[in-house]
C-alpha positions in Angstrom: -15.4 0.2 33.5 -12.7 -2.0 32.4 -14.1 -6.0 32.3 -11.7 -8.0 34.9 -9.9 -11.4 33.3 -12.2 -13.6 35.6 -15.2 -12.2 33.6 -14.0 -14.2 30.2 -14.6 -17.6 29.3 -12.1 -19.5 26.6 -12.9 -22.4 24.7 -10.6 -24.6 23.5 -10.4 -25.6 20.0 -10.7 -22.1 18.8 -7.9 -19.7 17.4 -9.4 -16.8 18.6 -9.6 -17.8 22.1 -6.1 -18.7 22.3 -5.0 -15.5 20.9 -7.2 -13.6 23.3 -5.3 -15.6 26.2 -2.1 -15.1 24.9 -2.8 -11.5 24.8 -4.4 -11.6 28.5 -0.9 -13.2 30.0 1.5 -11.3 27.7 1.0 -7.8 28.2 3.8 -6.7 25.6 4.2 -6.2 22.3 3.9 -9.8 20.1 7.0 -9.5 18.4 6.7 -12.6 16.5 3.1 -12.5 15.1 4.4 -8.9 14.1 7.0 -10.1 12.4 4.4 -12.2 10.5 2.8 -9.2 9.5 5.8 -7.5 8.0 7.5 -10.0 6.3 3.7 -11.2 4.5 2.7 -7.4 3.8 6.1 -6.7 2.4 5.9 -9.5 -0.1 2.5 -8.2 -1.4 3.7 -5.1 -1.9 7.1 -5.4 -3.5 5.3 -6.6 -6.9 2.9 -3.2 -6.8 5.4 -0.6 -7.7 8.4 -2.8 -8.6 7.6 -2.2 -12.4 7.6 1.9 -12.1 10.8 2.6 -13.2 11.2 0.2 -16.1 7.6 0.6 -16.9 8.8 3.3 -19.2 11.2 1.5 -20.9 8.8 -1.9 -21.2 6.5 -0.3 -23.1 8.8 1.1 -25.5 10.2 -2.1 -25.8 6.7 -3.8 -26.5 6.4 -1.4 -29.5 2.7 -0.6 -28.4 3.1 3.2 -28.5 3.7 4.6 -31.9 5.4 8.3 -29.9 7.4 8.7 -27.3 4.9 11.3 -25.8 2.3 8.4 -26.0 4.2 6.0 -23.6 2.7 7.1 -20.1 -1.0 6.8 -21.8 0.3 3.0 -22.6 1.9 2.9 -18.8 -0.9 4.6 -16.9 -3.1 1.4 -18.0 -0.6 -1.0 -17.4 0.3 0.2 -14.2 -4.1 0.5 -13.1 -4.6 -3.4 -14.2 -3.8 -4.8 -10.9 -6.0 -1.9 -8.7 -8.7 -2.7 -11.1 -8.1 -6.7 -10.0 -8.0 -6.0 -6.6 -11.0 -3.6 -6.6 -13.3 -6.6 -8.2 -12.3 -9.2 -5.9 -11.2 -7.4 -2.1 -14.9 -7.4 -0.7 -15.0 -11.0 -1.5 -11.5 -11.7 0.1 -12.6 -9.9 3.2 -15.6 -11.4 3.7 -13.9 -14.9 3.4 -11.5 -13.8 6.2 -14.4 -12.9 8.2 -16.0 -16.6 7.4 -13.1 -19.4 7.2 -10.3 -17.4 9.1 -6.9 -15.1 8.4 -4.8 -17.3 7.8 -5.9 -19.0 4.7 -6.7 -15.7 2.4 -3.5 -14.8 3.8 -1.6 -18.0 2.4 -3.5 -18.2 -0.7 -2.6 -14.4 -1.8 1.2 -15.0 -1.1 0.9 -18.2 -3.4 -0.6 -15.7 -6.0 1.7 -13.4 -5.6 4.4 -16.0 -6.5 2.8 -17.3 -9.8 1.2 -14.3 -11.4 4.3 -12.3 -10.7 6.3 -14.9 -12.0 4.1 -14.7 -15.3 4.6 -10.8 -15.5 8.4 -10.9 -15.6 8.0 -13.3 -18.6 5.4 -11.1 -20.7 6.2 -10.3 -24.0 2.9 -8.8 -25.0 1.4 -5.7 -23.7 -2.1 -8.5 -23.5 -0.2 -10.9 -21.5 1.3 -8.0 -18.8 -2.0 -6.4 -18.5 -3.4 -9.8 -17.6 -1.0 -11.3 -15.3 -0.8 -7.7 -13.3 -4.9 -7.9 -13.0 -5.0 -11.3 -12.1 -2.3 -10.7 -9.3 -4.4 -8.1 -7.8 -8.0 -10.2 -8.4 -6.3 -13.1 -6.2 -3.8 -11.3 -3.7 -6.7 -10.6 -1.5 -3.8 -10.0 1.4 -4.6 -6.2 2.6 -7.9 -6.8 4.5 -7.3 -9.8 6.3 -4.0 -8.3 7.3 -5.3 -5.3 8.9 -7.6 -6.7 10.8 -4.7 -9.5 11.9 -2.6 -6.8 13.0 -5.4 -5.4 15.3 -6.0 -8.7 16.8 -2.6 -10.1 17.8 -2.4 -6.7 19.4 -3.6 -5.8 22.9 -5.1 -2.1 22.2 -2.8 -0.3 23.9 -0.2 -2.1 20.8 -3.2 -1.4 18.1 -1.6 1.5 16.6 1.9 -0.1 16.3 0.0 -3.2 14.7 -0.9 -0.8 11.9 1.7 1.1 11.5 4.0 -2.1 11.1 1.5 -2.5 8.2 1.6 0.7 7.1 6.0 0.6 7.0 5.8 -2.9 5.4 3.5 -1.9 2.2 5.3 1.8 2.2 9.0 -0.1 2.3 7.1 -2.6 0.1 6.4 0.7 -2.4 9.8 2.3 -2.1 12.0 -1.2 -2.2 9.9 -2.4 -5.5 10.9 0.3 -7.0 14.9 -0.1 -5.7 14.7 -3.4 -6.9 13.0 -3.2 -10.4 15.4 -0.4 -10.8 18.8 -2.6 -10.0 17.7 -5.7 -11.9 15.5 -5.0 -15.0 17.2 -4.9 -18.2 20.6 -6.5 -16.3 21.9 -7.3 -20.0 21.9 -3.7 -20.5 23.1 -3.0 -16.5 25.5 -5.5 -16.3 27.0 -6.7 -19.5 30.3 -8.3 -17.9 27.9 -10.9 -15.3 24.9 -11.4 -18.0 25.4 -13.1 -21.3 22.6 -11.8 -24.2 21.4 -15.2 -25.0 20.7 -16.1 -21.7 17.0 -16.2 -20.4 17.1 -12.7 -18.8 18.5 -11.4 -22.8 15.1 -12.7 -23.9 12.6 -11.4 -21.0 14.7 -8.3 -19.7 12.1 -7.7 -16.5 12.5 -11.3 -15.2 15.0 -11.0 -12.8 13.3 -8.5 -10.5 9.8 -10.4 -10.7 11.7 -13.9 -10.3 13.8 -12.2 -7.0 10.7 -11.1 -5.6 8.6 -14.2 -6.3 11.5 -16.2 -4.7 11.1 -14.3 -1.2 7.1 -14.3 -1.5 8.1 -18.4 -1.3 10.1 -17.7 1.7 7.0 -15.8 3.4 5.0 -19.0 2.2 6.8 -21.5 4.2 6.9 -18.8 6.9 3.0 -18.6 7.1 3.1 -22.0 9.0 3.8 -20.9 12.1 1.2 -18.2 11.3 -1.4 -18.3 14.5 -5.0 -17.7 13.3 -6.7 -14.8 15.5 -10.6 -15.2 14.3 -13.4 -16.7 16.8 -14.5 -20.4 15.8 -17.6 -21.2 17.6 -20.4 -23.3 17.6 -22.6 -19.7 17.7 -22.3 -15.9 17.3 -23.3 -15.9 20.9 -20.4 -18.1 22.4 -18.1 -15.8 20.2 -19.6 -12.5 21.2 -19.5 -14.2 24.8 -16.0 -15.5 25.0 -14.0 -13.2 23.0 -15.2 -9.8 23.6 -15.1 -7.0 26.3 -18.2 -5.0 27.8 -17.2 -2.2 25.2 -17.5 -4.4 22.7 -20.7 -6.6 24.1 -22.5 -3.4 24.2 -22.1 -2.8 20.7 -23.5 -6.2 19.7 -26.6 -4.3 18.1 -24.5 -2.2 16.1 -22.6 -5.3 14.7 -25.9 -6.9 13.2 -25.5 -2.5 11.4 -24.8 -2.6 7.5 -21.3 -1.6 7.5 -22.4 1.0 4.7 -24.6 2.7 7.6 -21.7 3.0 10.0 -21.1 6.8 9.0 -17.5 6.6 11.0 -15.8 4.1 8.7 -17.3 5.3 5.3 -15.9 8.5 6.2 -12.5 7.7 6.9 -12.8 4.9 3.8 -13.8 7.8 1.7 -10.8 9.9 3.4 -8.4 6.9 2.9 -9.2 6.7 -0.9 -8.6 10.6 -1.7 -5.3 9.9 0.0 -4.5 7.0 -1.7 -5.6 8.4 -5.3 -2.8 11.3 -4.5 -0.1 8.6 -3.0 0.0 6.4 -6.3 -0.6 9.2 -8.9 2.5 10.6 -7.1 4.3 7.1 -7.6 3.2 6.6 -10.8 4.5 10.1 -12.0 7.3 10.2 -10.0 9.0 7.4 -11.8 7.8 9.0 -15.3 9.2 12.3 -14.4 12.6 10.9 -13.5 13.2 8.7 -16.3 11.8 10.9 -19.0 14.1 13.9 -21.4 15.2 17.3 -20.2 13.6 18.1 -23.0 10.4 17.0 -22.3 10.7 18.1 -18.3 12.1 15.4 -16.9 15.4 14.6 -14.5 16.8 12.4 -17.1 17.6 9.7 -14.6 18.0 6.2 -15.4 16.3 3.4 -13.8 19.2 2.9 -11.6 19.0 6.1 -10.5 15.8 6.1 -9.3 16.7 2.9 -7.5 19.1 4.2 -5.5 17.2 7.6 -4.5 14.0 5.2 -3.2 16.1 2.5 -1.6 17.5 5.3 0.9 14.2 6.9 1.2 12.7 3.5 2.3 15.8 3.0 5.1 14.7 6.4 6.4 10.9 5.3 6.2 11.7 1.9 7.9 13.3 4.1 10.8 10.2 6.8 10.8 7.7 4.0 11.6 9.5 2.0 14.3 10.8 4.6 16.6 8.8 7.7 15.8 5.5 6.8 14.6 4.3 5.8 18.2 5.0 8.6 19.9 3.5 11.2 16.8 0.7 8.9 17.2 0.4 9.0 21.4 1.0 13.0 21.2 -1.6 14.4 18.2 -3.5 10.9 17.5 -4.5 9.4 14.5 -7.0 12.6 13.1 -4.6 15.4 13.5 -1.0 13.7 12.5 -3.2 13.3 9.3 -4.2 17.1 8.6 -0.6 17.8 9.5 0.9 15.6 7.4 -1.5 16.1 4.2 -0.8 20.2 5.1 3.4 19.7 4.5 2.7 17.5 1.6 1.3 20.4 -0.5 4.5 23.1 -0.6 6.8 20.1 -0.8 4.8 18.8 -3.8 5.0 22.3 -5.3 8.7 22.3 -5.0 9.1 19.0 -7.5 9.2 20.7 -10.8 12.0 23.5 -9.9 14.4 20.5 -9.3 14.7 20.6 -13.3 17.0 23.5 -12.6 19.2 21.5 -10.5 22.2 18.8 -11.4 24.9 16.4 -10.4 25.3 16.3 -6.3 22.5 19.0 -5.5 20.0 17.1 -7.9 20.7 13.7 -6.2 20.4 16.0 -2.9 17.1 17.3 -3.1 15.6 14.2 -4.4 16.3 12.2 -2.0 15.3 14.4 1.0 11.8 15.1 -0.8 11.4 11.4 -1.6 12.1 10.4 1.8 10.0 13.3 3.3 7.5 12.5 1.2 7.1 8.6 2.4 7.1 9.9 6.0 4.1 12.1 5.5 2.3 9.4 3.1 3.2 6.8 5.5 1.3 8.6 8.7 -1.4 10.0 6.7 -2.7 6.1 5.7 -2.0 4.3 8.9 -3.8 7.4 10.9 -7.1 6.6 8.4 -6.6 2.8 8.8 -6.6 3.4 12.4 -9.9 5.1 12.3 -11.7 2.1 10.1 -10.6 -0.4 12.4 -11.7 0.8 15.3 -14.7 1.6 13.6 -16.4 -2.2 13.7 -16.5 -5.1 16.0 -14.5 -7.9 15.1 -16.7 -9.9 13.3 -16.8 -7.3 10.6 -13.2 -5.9 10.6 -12.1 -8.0 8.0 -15.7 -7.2 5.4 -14.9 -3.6 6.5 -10.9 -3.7 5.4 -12.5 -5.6 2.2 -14.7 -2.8 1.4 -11.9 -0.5 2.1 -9.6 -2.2 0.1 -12.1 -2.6 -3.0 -12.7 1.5 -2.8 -8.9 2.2 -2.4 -8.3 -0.1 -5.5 -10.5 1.8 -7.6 -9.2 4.8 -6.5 -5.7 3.5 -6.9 -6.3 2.1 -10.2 -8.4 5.4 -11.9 -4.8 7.3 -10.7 -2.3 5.6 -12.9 -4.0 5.8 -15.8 -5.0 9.4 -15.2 -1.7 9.9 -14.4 -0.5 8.9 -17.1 -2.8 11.0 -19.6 -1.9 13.9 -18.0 1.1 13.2 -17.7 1.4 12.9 -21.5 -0.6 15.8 -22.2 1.9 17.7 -20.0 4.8 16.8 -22.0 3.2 18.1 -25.5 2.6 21.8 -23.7 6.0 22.7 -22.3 5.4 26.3 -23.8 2.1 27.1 -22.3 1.6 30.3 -20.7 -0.5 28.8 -17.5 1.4 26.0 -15.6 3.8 24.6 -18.9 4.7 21.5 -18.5 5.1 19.1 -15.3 3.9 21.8 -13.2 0.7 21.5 -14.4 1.1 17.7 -13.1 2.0 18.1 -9.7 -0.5 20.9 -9.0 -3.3 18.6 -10.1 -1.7 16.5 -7.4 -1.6 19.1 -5.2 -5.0 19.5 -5.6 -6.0 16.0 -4.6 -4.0 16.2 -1.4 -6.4 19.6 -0.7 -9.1 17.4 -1.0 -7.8 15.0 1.1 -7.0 17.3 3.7 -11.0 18.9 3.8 -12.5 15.5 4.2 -10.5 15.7 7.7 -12.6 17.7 9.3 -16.3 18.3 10.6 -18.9 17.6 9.5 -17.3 15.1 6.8 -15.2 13.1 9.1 -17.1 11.4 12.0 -14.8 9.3 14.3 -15.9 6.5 17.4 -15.9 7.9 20.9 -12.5 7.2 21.6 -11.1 9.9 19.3 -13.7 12.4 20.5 
């Protein structure tokens, strides 16, 4: 039975209180706080994958790799240096969410965002990029606090639109990065007539994107003071437990004092999430290889331009996926089974990738972009569909250690894919010939493969999901 308003008590003084008030009055949708969300996970994002398609040409311009079949071994570890950053410090990042609030982790990572990716636009040392990249993930601690802020400014019958606004910011975030690095790196070479050789961006050629970037994270910095914090201040964990949650949620008091590693429903969906996201940026990270690299070599032969364009349209379609038909995929087949059938259409369209090498000109640029932007959509409901699960796994008071412990797992994940994906990748080029899978087909059924994996741990007995989804 539902617990009527009369039955909770607010305190003033504390954030979460407020937020739980607000949310009692206004029974809409918080457009603003939402907005929040966005703009902040957008800013995070855009560094991620804003080096894919000129992280081929870097490292041939930082004269690290002696062939040109060597370069994605060189780029797979380049592009894993900030997942390896994040996976060390997330746990840590959610757990001070949990402690001191949202809002500061929140501020702190933009601020990081704006110095470390700052730094990478100016490295001229394969050292100096690896290290900026890893730092920028050690201190942008932003994904686990967010999360859980999206749930709380939410009232849960708005939950899933909280995460999927998430979900659309990072996946716009990871599709726009791209679009940008594309446009602006190596703008001496791009655009001759408006950029002078001598000039700063002549010297450090991947500047401009980073500095573009960094200059709108400072925009989402001076944004975050209107930011309202949503976590419970109390003198006690009983005042907080008292004031802030529902019966639901005061009957599971016992369960929150429960090692999150016990609670078999989030690991699960963690362990789901991280399969997923393993395929997702082994897919980004050879994607942008693929595109960029010779004909001869099985490639698209595109330049990074190219590959601008065909994401910056896929992201339009993605932004337009998540607001208006997201909800109601979400209200008709839930969370559990928009993910099996998303992970199912993934595999033939994934199959289809190397046969565009027979393709050119219009009906190249065609297919492309219909399987990059199909590809997003599914990608894009597959994560927020496990994110909704590990949420609504834990009580508050955990939600932001939980996201943490999430976020460490997907980082390692996320950071053993680029760097396997670029060794295979490599390996893939040197075999063109072979009789079993030549080439970049051998690539994209390994990924194929992953998403099978993925698509198993949906079900019983792996997957074990909260009453709500039963």
């Amino acid at each position: 039975m539902a617990e009527s308003p009369a039955a909770k008590v607010y305190h003033d003084g504390c954030p979460g209180c407020a937020m739980e008030r607000r949310k009692e009055d206004n029974k809409g949708i918080p457009y603003k706080e939402l907005l929040f969300v966005a703009i902040t996970t957008l800013a995070s994002s855009l560094p991620i994958s804003s080096l894919f398609p000129f992280l081929y040409f870097m490292i041939r311009d930082l004269h690290v790799a002696r062939r040109e079949e060597d370069i994605g071994f060189y780029a797979g570890f380049l592009g894993a240096s900030y997942m390896i950053g994040r996976g060390f410090a997330s746990i840590l990042w959610g757990m001070v969410a949990d402690r001191i609030g949202r809002k500061p982790v929140i501020v702190m990572s933009i601020f990081a965002v704006i110095v470390f990716n700052t730094l990478f636009g100016l490295s001229v040392k394969y050292w100096m990029a690896i290290t900026t990249r890893f730092l920028l993930g050690a201190l942008n601690g932003l994904l686990a606090p967010i999360k859980a802020y999206s749930i709380e400014v939410c009232r849960a019958e708005h939950q899933a639109l909280g995460l999927s606004i998430v979900s659309t910011a990072w996946g716009i975030g990871l599709v726009v990065g791209p679009a940008i690095g594309g446009y602006l790196a190596q703008p001496i070479k791009q655009y001759p007539h408006r950029f002078h050789e001598s000039s700063i961006f002549g010297r450090f050629p991947y500047l401009l994107p980073c500095l573009c970037i960094s200059l709108f994270a400072v925009l989402v910095l001076i944004s975050c003071t209107w930011l309202p914090e949503t976590l419970h201040k109390h003198k006690s964990i009983e005042m907080a437990v008292e004031t802030a949650e529902t019966a639901a949620t005061q009957e599971s008091t016992v369960s929150h004092k429960k090692s999150l590693f016990k609670n078999w429903p989030l690991m699960s969906s963690i362990i789901t999430y991280c399969v997923f996201s393993l395929h997702d940026t082994a897919y980004s990270e050879i994607f942008s290889l693929w595109t960029v690299s010779d004909r001869k070599y099985g490639g698209l032969s595109f330049s990074s331009k190219d590959v601008g364009q065909v994401l910056a349209m896929a992201g339009v379609s993605l932004l337009v996926y998540q607001l208006f038909v997201y909800r109601w995929i979400n209200k008709i087949l839930g969370p559990i089974n928009s993910t099996r059938i998303a992970s199912g259409l993934s595999i033939p369209l994934i199959a289809a990738y190397p046969f565009m090498t027979h393709l050119s000109g219009i009906r190249l640029g065609l297919a492309l972009y219909t399987a990059t932007m199909i590809k997003s959509v599914l990608a894009i409901t597959i994560i927020t569909g496990t994110s909704l699960l590990q949420n609504n796994a834990v009580p508050q008071g955990q939600r932001g250690a939980a996201n943490g412990i999430a976020t460490t797992a997907m980082s390692l994940f996320k950071a053993a894919a680029p760097a396997g994906a670029g060794v295979i990748f490599s390996w893939a080029q040197k075999r063109q010939r072979a009789a079993f899978f030549p080439g970049d087909q051998m690539v994209f059924l390994l990924l194929n493969l992953t998403e099978i994996i993925g698509l198993m741990l949906t079900f019983k007995p792996f997957l074990a999901v909260t009453q709500q989804y039963k």
